[in-house]
N, C-alpha and C positions, 0 to 999 in steps of 0.2 A: 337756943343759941342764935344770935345775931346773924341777919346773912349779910348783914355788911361784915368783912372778915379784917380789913384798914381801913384806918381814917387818918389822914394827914401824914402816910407813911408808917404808923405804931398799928401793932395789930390789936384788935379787940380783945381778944384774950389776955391782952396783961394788965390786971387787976389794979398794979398799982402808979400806973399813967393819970397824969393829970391832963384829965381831957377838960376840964375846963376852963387849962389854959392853952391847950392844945385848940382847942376851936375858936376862941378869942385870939390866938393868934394866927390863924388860918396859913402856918408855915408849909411846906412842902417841905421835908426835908432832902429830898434828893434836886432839888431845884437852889434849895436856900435860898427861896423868897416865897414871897406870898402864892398859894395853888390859883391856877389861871383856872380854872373849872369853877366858871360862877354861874349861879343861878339867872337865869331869862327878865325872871318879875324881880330881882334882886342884886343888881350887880355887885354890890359892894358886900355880898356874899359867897364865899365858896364853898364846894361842896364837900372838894376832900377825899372824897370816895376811890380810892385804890383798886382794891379787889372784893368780890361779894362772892359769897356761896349760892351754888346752881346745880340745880338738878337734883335727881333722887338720892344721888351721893354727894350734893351738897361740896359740888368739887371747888374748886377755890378758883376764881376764872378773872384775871386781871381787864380791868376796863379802863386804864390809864397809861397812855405810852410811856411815859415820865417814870414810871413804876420800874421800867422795864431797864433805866440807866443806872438801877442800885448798885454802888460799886465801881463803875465804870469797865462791869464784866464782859458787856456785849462787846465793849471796842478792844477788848486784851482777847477775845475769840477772833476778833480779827485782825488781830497781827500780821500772822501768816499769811493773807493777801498781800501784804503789802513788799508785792516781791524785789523791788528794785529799794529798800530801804537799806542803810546803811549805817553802823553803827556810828554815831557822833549826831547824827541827823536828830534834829528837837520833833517830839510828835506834837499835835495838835486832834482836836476834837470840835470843828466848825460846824455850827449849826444852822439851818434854814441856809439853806445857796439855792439862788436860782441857776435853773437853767434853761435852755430853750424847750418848751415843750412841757415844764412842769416846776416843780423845787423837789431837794431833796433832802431829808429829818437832820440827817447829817454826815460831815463829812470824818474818814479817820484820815488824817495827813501827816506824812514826811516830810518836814523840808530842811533846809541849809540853809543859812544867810538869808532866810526872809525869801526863800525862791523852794517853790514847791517841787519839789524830785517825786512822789505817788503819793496814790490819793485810794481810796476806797469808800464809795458811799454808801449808807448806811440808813434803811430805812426801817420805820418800829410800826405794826400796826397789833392792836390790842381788840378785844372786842367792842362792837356797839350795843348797847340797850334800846329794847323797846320799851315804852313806858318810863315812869320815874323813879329812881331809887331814893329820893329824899326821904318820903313816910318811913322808909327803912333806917336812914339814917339820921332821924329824927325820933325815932323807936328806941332804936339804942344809948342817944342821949340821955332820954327820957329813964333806962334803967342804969345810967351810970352816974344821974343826978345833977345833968346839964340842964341850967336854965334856958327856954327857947322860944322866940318870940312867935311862933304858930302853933296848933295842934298837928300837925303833919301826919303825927302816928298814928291820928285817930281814921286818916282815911284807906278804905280799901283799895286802894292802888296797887297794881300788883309790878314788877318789870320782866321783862325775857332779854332772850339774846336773837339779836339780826344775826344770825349767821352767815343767811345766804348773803346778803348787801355786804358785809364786811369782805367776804371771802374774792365775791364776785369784785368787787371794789380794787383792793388792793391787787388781784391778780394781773388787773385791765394796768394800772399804772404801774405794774414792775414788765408789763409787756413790752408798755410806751417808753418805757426809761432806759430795758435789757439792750433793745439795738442801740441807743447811744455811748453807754458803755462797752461794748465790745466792740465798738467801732473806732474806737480808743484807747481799745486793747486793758479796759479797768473790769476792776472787780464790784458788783453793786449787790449786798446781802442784804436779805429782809428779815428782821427778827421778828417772830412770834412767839407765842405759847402754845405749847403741846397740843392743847384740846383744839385751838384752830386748825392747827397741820393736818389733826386727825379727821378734822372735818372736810377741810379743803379733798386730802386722800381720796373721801367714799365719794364725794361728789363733783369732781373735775379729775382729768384724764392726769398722772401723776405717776405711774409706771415705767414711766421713760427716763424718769428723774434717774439721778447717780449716788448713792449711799451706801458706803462715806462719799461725800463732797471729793469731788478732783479739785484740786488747786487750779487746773488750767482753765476753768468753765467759766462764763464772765458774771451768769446771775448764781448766788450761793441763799440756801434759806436755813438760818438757824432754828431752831425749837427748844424754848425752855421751858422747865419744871418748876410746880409751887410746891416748896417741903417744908415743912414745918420744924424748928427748930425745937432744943428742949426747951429754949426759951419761951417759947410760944412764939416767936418772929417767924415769916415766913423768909425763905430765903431762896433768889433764882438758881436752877440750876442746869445747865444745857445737858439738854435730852438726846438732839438728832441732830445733824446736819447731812444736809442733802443739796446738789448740786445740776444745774443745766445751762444751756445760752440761749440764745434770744428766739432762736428756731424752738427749739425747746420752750420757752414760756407760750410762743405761739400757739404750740400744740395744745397744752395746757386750755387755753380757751378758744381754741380754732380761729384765729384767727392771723393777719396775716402783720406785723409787726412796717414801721416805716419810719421812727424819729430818729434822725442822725445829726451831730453838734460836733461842732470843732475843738480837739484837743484842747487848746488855747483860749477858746474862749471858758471855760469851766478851769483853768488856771487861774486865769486873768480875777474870776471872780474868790476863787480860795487867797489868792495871795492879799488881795483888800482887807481878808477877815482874820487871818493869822496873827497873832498878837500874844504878849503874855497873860492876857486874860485866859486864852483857849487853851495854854498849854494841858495837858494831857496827865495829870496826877492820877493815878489808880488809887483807889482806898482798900 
């Protein structure tokens, strides 16, 4: 079995995918355009790479954030933040906003008349790889009859997972971000998968946390599942939510939290981007 488990959002297992037009066109299909994942020595190639199988059980472990917006299910789990919203009110799904101190993946918004009434930021972090998973999915061309301009497969290259860099990574920026969101009285969720939660659990202080999630806490962390359909598709499915604030994220990695931003100015920058493009369609 292939431990690439997707490529270009189709899973491996379905036999009758044309993966050779699937890779000549290097679609993303949760993006609907081209996969920004290009290769170093190769730009005008991408890689495609979704999810791979890891470990002794060969668990199925997402390494693309993009992956993680199939559906537009993560922002319909956040609704229920968005406590001042209003029935009539257009939602929105902005992406990349800066703010003071950082950017965030994205935003889920309420507004009226082009004037933002709440907001809830939203940010995705998936695992990193050590090593390269090309050979691997260059392996798998190679047995589904894709033409490909290297040998790739033939080298022993092996890849892992950074766990500790991912975990340690993302905690530090949901610390920096947790006080400006409650400073503001907003809600800012991180989405992951299972298998990171579980890891983060055995190796940072995570006890304190609140599960199920209070609605009143300002950082919220979801957890999804990879399951397997009868289709062979994988498909996301939320596992856990768990909940703290910004004292709380502190805890989490001892330390002492300090970025704080103005209500207004994190408006100011959502209302420039709101548009009929972003509106908010669920599939």
């Amino acid at each position: 079995m292939s431990k690439v488990l997707e490529l270009f959002g189709k899973s491996t297992a379905k036999q009758q995918a044309d993966w050779k037009q699937l890779v000549a066109s290097q679609q993303c299909i949760y993006l609907k355009k081209k996969c920004y994942k290009v290769r170093k020595s190769d730009p005008g190639t991408s890689i495609g790479t979704c999810t791979v199988a890891y470990g002794a059980k060969a668990e199925p472990i997402v390494i693309c954030p993009t992956r993680l917006t199939e559906g537009g299910q993560i922002f319909t789990d956040c609704l229920h933040l968005l406590t001042t919203h209003e029935p009539g009110n257009e939602l929105h799904v902005v992406s990349e906003v800066a703010i003071p101190g950082g950017s965030v993946d994205f935003f889920l918004v309420s507004a009226r008349d082009g004037k933002v009434k709440d907001f809830v930021g939203v940010e995705l972090q998936t695992l990193d790889t050590t090593g390269t998973v090309w050979p691997e999915r260059q392996r798998f061309l190679k047995e589904v009859g894709v033409p490909r301009r290297d040998k790739a497969e033939n080298a022993s290259t092996t890849f892992g997972m950074n766990w500790k860099m991912t975990a340690k990574t993302i905690l530090v920026q949901m610390h920096h971000k947790a006080q400006t969101f409650e400073h503001i009285n907003k809600k800012l969720v991180l989405v992951i998968q299972d298998h990171l939660l579980s890891y983060m659990t055995g190796q940072f202080k995570f006890d304190h946390l609140r599960k199920p999630a209070a609605i009143g806490d300002s950082v919220h962390l979801h957890a999804y599942g990879m399951a397997k359909a009868a289709s062979n598709n994988f498909r996301l499915s939320l596992a856990s939510r768990l909940s703290t604030d910004a004292e709380g994220m502190a805890i989490c990695l001892g330390l002492q939290a300090e970025a704080r931003v103005e209500l207004s100015l994190i408006l100011a920058a959502l209302e420039t981007k709101i548009s009929k493009a972003t509106r908010f369609r669920p599939v």
